[in-house]
N, C-alpha and C positions, 0 to 999 in steps of 0.2 A: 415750394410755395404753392398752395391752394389756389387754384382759379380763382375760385371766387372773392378771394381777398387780398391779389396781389394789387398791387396799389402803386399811385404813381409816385417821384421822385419829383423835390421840391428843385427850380433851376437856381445858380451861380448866386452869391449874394451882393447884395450892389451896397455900396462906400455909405449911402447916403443920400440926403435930399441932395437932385442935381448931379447926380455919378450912376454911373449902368454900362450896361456894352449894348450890342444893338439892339437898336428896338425894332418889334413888329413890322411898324408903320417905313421904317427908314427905306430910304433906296437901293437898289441892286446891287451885289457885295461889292462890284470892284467901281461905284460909282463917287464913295466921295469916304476921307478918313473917318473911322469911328471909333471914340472913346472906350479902351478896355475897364472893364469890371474890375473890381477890387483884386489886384495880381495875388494878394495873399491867400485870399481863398478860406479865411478863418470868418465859420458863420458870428459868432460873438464880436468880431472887428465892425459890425452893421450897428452893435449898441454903444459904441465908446462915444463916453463924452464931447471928450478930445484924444488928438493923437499930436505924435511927433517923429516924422519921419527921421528914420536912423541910417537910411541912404547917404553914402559918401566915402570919405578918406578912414579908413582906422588904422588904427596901430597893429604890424603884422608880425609877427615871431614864428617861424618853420622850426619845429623842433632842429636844438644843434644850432643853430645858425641866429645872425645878427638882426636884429629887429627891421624893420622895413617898415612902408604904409603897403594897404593894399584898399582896391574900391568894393563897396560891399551897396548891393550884391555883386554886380560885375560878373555875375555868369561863373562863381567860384573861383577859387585858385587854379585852376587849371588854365583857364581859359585866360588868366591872366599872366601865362609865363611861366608858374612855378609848378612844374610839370614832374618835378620828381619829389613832390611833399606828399608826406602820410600824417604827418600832426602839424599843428600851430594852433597859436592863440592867438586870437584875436583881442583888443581893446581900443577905447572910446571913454568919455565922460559925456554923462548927459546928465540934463535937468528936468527932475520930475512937475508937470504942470501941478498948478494948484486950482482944481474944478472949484472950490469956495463951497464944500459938500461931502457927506465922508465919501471914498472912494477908494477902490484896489487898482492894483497898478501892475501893467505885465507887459515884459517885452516877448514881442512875437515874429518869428523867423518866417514867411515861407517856405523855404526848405535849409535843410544843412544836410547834407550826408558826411558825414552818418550820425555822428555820435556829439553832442552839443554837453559841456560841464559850465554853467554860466554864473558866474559871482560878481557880488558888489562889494566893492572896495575888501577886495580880496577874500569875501565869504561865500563861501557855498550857497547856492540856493537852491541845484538841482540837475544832475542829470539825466539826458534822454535821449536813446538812439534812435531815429528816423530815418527812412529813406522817402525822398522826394514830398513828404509830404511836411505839415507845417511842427513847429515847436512851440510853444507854451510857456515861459517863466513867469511865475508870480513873484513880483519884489516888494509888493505892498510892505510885508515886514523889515525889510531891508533899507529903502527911500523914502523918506517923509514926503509929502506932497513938498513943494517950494525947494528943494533940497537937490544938490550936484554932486555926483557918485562917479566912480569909476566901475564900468560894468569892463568884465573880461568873458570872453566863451572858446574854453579849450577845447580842440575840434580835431576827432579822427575821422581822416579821411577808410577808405576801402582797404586803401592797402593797410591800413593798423588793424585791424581788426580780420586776422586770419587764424584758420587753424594750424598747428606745428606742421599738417601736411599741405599748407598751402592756398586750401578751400577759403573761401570768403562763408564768415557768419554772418553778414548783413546782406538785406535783399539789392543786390548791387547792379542788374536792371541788363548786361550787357560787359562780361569779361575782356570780349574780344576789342572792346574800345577804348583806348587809351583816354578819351577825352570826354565820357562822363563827368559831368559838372559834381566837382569835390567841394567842401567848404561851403559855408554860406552862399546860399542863392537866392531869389527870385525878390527876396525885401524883407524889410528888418523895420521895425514900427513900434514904438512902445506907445503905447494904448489904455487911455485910464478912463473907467466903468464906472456908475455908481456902486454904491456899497452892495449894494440889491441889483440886479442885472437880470434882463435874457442873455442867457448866455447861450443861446441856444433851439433850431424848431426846427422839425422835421414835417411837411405835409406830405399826405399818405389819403388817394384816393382810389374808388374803386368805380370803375366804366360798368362793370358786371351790376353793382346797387346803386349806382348815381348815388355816392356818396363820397364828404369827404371830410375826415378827421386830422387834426395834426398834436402831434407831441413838442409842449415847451418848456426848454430849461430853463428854469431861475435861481442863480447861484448867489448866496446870502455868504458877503465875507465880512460882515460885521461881526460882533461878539453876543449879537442879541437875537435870538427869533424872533422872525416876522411875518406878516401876515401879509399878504400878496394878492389883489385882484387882479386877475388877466382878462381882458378882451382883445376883438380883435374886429377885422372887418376886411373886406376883399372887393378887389377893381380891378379892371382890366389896365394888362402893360401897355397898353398900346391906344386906350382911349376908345376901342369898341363900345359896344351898349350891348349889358346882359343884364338882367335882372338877378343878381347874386346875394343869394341868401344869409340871413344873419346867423350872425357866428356868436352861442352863449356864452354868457362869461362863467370864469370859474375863481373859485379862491383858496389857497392853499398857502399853510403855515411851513416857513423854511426854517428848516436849525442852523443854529448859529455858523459859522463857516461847514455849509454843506449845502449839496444841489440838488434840488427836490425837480423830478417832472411828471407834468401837467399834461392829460391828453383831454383834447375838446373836440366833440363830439363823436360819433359823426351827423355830421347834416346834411340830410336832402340837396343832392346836384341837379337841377330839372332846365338847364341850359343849353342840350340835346348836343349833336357833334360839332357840331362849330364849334363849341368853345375845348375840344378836343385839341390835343397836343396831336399834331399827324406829321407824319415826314412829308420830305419831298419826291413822294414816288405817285405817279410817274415824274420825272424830273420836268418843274416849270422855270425858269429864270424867274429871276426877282422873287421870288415865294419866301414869305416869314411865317416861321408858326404861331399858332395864337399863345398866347400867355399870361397868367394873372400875378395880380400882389397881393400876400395876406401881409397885413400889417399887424403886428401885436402891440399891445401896450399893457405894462406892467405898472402898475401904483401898489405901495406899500404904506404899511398904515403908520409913518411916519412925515407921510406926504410927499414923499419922495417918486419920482418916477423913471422907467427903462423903457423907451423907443427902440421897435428893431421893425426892418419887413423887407421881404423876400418874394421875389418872383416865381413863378411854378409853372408848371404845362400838367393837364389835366389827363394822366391818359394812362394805363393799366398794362404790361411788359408780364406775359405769362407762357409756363411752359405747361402743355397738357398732354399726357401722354407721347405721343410720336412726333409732335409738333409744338412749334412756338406761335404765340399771338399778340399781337398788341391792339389792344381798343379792341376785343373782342373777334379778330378779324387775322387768319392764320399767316403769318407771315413770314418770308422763306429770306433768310438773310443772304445776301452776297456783296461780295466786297474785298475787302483790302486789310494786310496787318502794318499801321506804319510804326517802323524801327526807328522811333527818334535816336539811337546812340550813330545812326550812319550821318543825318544831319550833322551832331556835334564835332563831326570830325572835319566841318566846313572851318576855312581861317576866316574867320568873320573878326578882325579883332584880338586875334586869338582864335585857340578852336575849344569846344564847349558851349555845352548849356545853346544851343537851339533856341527850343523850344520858349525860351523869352530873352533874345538878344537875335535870332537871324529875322529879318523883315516878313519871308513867307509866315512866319507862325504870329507876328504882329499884327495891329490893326493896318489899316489900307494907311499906305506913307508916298508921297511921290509917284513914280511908276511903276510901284510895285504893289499888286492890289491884296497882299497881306494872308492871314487866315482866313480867311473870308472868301478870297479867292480858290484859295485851297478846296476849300468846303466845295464850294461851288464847279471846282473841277471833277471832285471825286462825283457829285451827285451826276453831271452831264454824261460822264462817263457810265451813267447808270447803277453804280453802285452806291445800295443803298445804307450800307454798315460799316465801320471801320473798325478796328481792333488796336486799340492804341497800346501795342504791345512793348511789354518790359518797363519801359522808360515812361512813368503816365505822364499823361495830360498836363499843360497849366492848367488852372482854373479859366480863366481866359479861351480859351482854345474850345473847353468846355461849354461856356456861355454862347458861343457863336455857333457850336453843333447843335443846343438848345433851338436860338433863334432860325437856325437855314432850316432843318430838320434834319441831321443828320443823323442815324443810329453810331450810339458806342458801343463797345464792347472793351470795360474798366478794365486793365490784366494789373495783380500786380507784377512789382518789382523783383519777383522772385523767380531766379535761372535755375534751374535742378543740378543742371550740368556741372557747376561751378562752385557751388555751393556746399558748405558741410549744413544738412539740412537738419540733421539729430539736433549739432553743435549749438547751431544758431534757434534755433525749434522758434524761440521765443520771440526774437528778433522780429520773426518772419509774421506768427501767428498778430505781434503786436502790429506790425504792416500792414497785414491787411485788414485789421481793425480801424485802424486810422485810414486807410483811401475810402473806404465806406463812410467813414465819418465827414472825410473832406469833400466826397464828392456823391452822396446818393441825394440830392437835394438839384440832381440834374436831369431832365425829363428825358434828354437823351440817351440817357447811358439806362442800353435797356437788359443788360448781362453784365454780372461780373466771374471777369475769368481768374483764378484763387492761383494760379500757378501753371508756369510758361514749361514743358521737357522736364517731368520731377524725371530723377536719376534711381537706377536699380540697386543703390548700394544702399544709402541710410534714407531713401523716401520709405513711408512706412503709412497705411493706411489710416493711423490714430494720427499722426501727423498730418494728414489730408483732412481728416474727420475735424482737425482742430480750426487748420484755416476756414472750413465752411463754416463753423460753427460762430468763427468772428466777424465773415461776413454776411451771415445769415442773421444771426444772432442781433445785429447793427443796421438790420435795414427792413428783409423780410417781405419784400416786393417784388424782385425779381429773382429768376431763374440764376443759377454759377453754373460755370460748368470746367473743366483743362484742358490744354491744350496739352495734347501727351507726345512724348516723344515718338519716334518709330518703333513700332514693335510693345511697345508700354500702354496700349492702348483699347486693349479684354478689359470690359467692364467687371470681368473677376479678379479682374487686379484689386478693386478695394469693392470685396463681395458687399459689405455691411452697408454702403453708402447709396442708397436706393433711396435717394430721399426724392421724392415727385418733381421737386425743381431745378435736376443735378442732373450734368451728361458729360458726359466724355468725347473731345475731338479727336480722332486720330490727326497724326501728318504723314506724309510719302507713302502714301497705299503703293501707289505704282511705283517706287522708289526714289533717289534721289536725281535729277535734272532729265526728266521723262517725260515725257506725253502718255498719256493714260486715262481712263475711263474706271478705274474700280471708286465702288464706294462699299459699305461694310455697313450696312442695316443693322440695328440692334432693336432688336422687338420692349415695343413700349417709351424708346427713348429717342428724340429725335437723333439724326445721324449729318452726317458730313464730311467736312475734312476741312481741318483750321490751316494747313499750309500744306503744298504742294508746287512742284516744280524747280525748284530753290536748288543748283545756285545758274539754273538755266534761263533765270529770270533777268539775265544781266545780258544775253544777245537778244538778235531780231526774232529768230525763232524763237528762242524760251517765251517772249510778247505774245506772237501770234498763239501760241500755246492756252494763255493767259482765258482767251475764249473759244478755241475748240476744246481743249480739255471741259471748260465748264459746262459749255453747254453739252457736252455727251454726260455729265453729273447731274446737271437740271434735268436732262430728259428720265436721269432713275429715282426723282423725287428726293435728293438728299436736301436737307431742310438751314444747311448753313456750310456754303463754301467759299474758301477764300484762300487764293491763289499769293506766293509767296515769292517774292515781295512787290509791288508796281513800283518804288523810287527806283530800283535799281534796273528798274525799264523806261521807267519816264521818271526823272530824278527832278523834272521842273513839273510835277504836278503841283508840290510846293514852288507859288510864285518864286522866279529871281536865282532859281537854283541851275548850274550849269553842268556838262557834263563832265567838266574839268575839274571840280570844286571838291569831290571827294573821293574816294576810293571807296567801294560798296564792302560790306559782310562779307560778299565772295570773293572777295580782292580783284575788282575789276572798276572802271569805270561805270556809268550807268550809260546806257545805250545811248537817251535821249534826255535832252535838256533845254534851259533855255537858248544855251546858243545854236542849237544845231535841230529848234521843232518849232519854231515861231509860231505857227500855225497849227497845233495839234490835231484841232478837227477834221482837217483835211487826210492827216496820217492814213493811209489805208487799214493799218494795224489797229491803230487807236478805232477806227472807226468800227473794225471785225469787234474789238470787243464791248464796245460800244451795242453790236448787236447782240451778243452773247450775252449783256449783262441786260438786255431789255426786259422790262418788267413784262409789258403786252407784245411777247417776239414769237415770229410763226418761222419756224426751223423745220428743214429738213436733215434731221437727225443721222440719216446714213451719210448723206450728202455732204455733211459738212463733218464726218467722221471720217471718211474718203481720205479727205487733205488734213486731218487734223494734225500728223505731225509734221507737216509741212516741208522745210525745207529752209537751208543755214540764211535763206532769203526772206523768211516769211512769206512767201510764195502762197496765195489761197485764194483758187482752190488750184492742187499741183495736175498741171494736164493730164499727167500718167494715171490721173482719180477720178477725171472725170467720165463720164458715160457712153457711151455711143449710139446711137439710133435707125436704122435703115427705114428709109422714106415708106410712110404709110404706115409702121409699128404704134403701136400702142406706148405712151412715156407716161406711167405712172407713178404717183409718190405720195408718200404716207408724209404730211403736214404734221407738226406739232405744235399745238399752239398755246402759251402758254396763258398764265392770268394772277399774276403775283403782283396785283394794283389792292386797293385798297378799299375799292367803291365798285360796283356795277359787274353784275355779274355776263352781259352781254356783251359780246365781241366780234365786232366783223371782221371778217377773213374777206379779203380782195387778192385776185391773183389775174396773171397772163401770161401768157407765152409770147413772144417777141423774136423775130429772127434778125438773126447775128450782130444784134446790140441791145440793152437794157430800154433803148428809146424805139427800134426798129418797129417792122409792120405785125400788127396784131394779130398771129396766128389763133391764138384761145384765150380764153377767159371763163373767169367765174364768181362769185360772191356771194356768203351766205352770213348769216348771223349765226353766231357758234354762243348756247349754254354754257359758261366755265368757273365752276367757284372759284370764288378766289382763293388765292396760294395753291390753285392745283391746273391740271393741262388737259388738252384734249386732242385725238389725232382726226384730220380729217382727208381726204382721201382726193387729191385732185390728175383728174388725166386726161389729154388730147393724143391728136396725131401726129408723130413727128412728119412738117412737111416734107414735099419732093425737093426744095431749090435750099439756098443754102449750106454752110456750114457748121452754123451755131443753131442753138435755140436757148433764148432765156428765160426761167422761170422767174418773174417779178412777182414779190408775196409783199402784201401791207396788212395791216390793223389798224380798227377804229375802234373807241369806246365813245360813245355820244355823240359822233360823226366828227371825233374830233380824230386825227392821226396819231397813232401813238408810235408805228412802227413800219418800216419799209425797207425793203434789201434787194438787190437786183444785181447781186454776184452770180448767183445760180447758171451755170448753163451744162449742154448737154452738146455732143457732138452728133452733126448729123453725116450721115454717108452709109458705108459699110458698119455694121452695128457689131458682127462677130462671124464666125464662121457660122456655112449653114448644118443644119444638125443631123449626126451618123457616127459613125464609130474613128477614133482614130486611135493613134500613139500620141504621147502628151510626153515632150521630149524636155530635158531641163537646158538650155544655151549653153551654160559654163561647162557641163559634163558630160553630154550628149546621153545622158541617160536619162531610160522612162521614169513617169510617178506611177509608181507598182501601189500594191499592198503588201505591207509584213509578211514573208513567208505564203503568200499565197491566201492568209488564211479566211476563212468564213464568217470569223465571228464579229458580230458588233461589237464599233471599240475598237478594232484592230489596227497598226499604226498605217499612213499613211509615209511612203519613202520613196526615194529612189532607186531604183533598180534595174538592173540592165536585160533583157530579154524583150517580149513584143507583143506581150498583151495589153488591150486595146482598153479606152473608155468611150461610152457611148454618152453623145454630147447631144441633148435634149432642150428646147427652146421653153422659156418659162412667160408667161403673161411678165412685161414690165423690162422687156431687154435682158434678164437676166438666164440662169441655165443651170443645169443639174449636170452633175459627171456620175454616171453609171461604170463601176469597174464591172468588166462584161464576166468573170472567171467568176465572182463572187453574187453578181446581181445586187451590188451594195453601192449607196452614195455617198461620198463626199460629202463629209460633216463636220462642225464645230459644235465640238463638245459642250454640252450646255450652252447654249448660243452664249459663248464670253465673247468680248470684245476684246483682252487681254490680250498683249504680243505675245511672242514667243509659243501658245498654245498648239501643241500638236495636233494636229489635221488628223480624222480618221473617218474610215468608213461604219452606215452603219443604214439598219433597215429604212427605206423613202418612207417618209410622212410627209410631201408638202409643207415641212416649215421652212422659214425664213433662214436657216441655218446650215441648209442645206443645198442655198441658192447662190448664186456664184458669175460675176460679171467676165465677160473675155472680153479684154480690151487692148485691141491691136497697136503696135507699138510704132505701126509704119514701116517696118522692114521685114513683116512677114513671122517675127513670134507677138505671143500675147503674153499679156498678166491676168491671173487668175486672182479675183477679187472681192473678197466675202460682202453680202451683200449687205447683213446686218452689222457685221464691223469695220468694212472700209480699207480690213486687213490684205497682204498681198499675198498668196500661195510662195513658201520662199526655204530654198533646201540651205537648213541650218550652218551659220559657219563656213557657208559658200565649201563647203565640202565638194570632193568627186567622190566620196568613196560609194560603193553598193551597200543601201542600208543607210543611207542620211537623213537621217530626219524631216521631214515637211511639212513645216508651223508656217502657224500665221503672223504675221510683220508688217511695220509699218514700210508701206514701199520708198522704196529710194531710187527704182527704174535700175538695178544691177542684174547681171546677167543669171544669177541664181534666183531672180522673181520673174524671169522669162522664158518661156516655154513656145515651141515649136509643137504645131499637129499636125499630125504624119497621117492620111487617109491609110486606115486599117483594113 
């Protein structure tokens, strides 16, 4: 997509005069129930005459087996008990209304997975295979208006539909979960139109030209052409005052059963940013974002007329180069991927189908404050994106990311892993056809992701090339991009697909249930990592992980990260949910829930990442890499990381402060030092207003003197943008006393082995490994500005280095010629019994002999520390 012509995304369509979901103006999500938007989510369901809900008891028949009832939708067969069905048919007799007008007539499903054959009174009308999203029957020719029919709809679930090796041909969203919703789900409606109809409108505006055009369908199923005036006209959802411009009418001739569309304009937007769709960043309680209604009206030159209108948010989702934007303003996603298939395996009822039958994903009901809640957790928690992965969205679900502000990111339903991808090609490419159709009419959803882990056997670049092209092809506003499996993730995997609006996420840079710090730049194309940490995400530590790992990712500018998965860390981020209620992806419990976090805020974890996800956060970046892989506790910051100081030293630290808000480029930075509590007496301070474009960071430089008294000293850091507080932390501290040994030559003994850290064979050369080795040459231990220190091996005149300053575990330690950098600088930090830990300064890493080995010649990388005796080190005055 073109900058300059990516264009917004019209929001959820509402029932009708008097039906919507929330509005604007309404109160704070979790303050009072709110009316969900039309569950079906079929833009053309906004012009029906009349309808007649098909909600209730039908006639049920499981291949093989004696006929039944079952409740439809009921959250499918599955969820209703019938747990090892692959076919059935469904039936019902219904009466087609008579509008007193010609009209067509269509039953319409919200979803069926997968594959829907629906006939009246035993005839065909049409098959079509789906996954999650809605179905379509025209019986017009089948049902006279005034007339009662018997409709049936033959339905293969997932399991009918395999290849002889087992693969699934349909997009089936989650293999590993027995209780994807099968069958009929989310509503079932026949719905009759006039003869002439919108069936159909896309708005499409542009922030870059303050304009705005939109495309509409008008489907003529009479036997005559006709001729068609469109207008239209535009108001605010919510009863604001904008002065919104008139929308021309247009007139276009339809042929007889066929659908002509109409694009009108574009027209001058001169409403300036307020009437902008904006998220909720920085996160405010209660915030609705702004929204408008275009209403169209259709007259034909029979006198005949089609009413439709549709809510939107006005606002531009573009990718340019190395980065993403929205409303012109670069914006660095972070956030969350949620796995609806772990939901459905809640017994709500049954288990199945979530996502519109458990309360967290419903409007606010009792004491449970609904999706709305949900929304409003993810944002407090400072994340601003979600990735509504495998399993999409209701429409519902949808409309209230619209109104909070919350970023989407659409995925289909399609698993590579599991999947015959060749088999199915068509299935798939039709899939994500239809989720663009169903749902780019949402100002949230500011990406769509074409395919979840494609697989190395039958994924094939013209295969990939096909999905963009259906969802590019169908919408044309925002950016797609994949989330790739590990290792599937070289953009020369699909060389040809260099399209400007297209990127590829890795996942497990640092492998699978890790702490880590890699990310993988790709020149020209924003970078990231769409999942990490997974299946470490189900203890205390894999959480705390959740934001050190990020934030040592934020500080190398990667442009879209998201940590894998929060349910199965906090499983009641979704109101009402317990830790008992499911079994995770990983096959575990989820950490946290409602029974056992009542109070999330408080959580210490929650609250780390809470700072890690802050949009205006002033980080100390080694500091908080020290402790990043923490401990089976969550433990942060782990004492063995942190610092130590001798009274009168200089404590200095490189600040980083971020600025991924949305407005204002100006940023104050507040700091102090405090001895031995976050509240204690004021040792230093400082405050300046810091320059920082938005979506980008700045380092600032702050130092005193560690006092004489005490033990502690805290560094307490805040932010302000327009003297308002955006951000404050006062974990930070530093020990005061004995800082290290004083500086001279000594032996540098390993605990476990009683051997020195030599260099390789003696040798001279830069690069050369760093080991252990038994004899009695010395290093020369030299004081650095900032507590820190250099190890000179005295045989060679070479120091102690990390290779390419990585912050990578496991990298080998080498020596190599002194330049003063950061990488070659090094904390001793005494352990109280007389050895130290050697402690990389830019990565936080531990000096640690591989493998806790004794032999001569062991390796000595760096590691995250864990305080074991092969990261402690004895010095011996040489």
């Amino acid at each position: 997509m073109r900058a300059r012509f990516a264009l917004v995304s019209l929001l959820a369509v509402v029932l009708g005069a008097g039906s919507g979901g929330l509005q604007a103006s309404a109160a704070p999500a979790s303050a009072e129930p709110v009316a969900p938007a039309d569950v079906n989510g079929v833009t053309a369901g906004n012009a029906a005459i009349t309808s007649v809900d098909l909600a209730g008891r039908w006639s049920f028949t499981p291949a093989g087996r004696a006929t039944t009832s079952i409740t439809v939708p009921g959250g499918g067969w599955y969820k209703q008990g019938f747990t090892d069905v692959n076919e059935a048919v469904y039936s019902r007799t219904v009466t087609v209304p008579d509008a007193g007008q010609p009209q067509s007539t269509w039953i319409e499903f919200g979803a069926v997975n997968h594959q829907a054959t629906l006939s009246v009174d035993g005839r065909v009308v049409a098959t079509q295979t789906t996954s999650f999203t809605p179905s379509h029957f025209d019986i017009s020719a089948y049902a006279a208006p005034g007339t009662t029919h018997t409709i049936s709809v033959a339905v293969k679930g997932r399991g009918a539909l395999k290849t002889a090796a087992g693969k699934y041909l349909v997009p089936q969203a989650a293999e590993w979960s027995e209780a994807v919703p099968q069958g009929i789900f989310r509503s079932a409606v026949l719905r009759v139109y006039p003869a002439v109809y919108v069936s159909d409108a896309f708005v499409r505006t542009s922030v870059a030209d303050r304009t705005l055009a939109y495309d509409v369908s008008v489907t003529n199923t009479s036997a005559a052409s006709r001729t068609v005036t469109l207008t239209g006209s535009l108001a605010s959802d919510a009863g604001a005052s904008f002065s919104y411009p008139a929308l021309p009418s247009r007139t276009v001739t339809v042929a007889a059963r066929s659908t002509a569309k109409v694009t009108v304009g574009p027209v001058a937007w001169d409403l300036g940013a307020a009437s902008y769709w904006w998220p909720n960043v920085p996160y405010r309680a209660g915030y609705r974002a702004q929204l408008h209604t275009l209403s169209v009206h259709a007259a034909t030159d029979d006198g005949r007329t089609s009413d439709a209108s549709y809510r939107f948010g006005f606002r531009e989702s573009t990718q340019n180069g190395e980065h993403y934007y929205l409303n012109g303003v670069r914006v660095n996603y972070r956030g969350d991927s949620l796995q609806g298939a772990d939901y459905d395996r809640i017994n709500n009822g049954g288990k199945g189908d979530a996502y519109d039958t458990l309360p967290g994903f419903l409007p606010p009901s009792g004491t449970n404050g609904g999706w709305p809640q949900a929304v409003d957790n993810y944002q407090r928690l400072n994340y601003n994106v979600v990735r509504i992965h495998q399993e999409p969205a209701s429409p519902y679900m949808l409309d209230v990311a619209d109104e909070l502000g919350l970023m989407i990111i659409d995925e289909t339903a399609i698993r590579g892993w599991a999947q015959d991808l060749a088999a199915g090609r068509q299935y798939n490419v039709n899939h994500a056809r239809d989720l663009v159709l169903r749902d780019r009419n949402h100002p949230a959803v500011v990406r769509w992701s074409q395919i979840n882990e494609p697989n190395f056997t039958d994924d094939s670049e013209s295969f990939e090339q096909a999905l963009y092209a259906a969802m590019n092809g169908n919408d044309g506003t925002r950016p797609i991009s994949i989330d790739a499996s590990p290792g599937g993730d070289a953009p020369s995997r699909y060389p040809n697909m260099n399209y400007p609006n297209f990127a590829i996420f890795p996942h497990y840079l640092d492998g699978n249930s890790k702490y880590g710090e890699a990310v993988r730049p790709v020149a020209g194309r924003p970078d990231g990592e769409g999942e990490y940490l997974w299946p470490a995400c189900s203890t205390k530590q894999g959480f705390l992980w959740f934001g050190t790992t990020t934030v040592a990712k934020r500080g190398k500018d990667a442009d879209d990260l998201r940590p894998y998965t929060l349910l199965s860390a906090w499983a009641g981020v979704v109101p009402g949910v317990r830790t008992t209620d499911f079994r995770t992806e990983e096959d575990r419990n989820p950490v946290y829930g409602a029974d056992n976090l009542p109070d999330p805020w408080s959580n210490s974890v929650v609250q780390r990442v809470q700072a890690a996800f802050n949009p205006v956060a002033a980080i100390d970046l080694p500091f908080w890499s020290a402790s990043g892989a923490s401990d089976s506790n969550a433990t942060f910051p782990l004492p063995q990381a942190v610092g130590t100081y001798s009274a009168g030293s200089t404590i200095s630290r490189t600040i980083t402060v971020f600025n991924d808000d949305f407005s204002g480029t100006a940023v104050g930075l507040d700091w102090s030092a405090r001895l031995d509590s976050p509240t204690g007496t004021e040792v230093a301070s400082g405050s300046t207003t810091l320059t920082i474009p938005l979506g980008s960071r700045t380092a600032h430089n702050v130092s005193f003197k560690a006092p004489a008294g005490g033990s502690r000293v805290y560094l307490v850091l805040s932010t302000t943008k327009s003297g308002i507080t955006t951000f404050r932390d006062s974990v930070e501290y530093f020990g005061l006393g004995s800082a290290g040994p004083a500086p001279g030559n000594y032996r540098i003994v390993a605990r476990h082995s009683g051997k020195p850290l030599a260099i390789a064979a003696g040798s001279t050369a830069d690069g050369a490994k760093a080991v252990q080795q038994s004899g009695t040459a010395p290093w020369t231990i030299s004081t650095v500005q900032g507590g820190t220190y250099t190890l000179r091996y005295t045989p060679t005149g070479k120091v102690l280095d990390v290779n390419g300053h990585s912050t990578a575990t496991g990298v080998q330690l080498q020596q190599w010629t002194p330049t003063g950098a950061t990488n070659q600088q090094w904390y001793l930090r005494p352990t109280g019994d007389g050895y130290y830990t050697i402690v990389g300064y830019e990565s936080g890493l531990a000096a640690d002999v591989y493998g806790n080995s004794t032999a001569d010649g062991a390796a000595v990388v760096q590691w995250t520390a864990t305080g074991g005796a092969n990261q402690q080190w004895q010095l011996i005055p040489a």
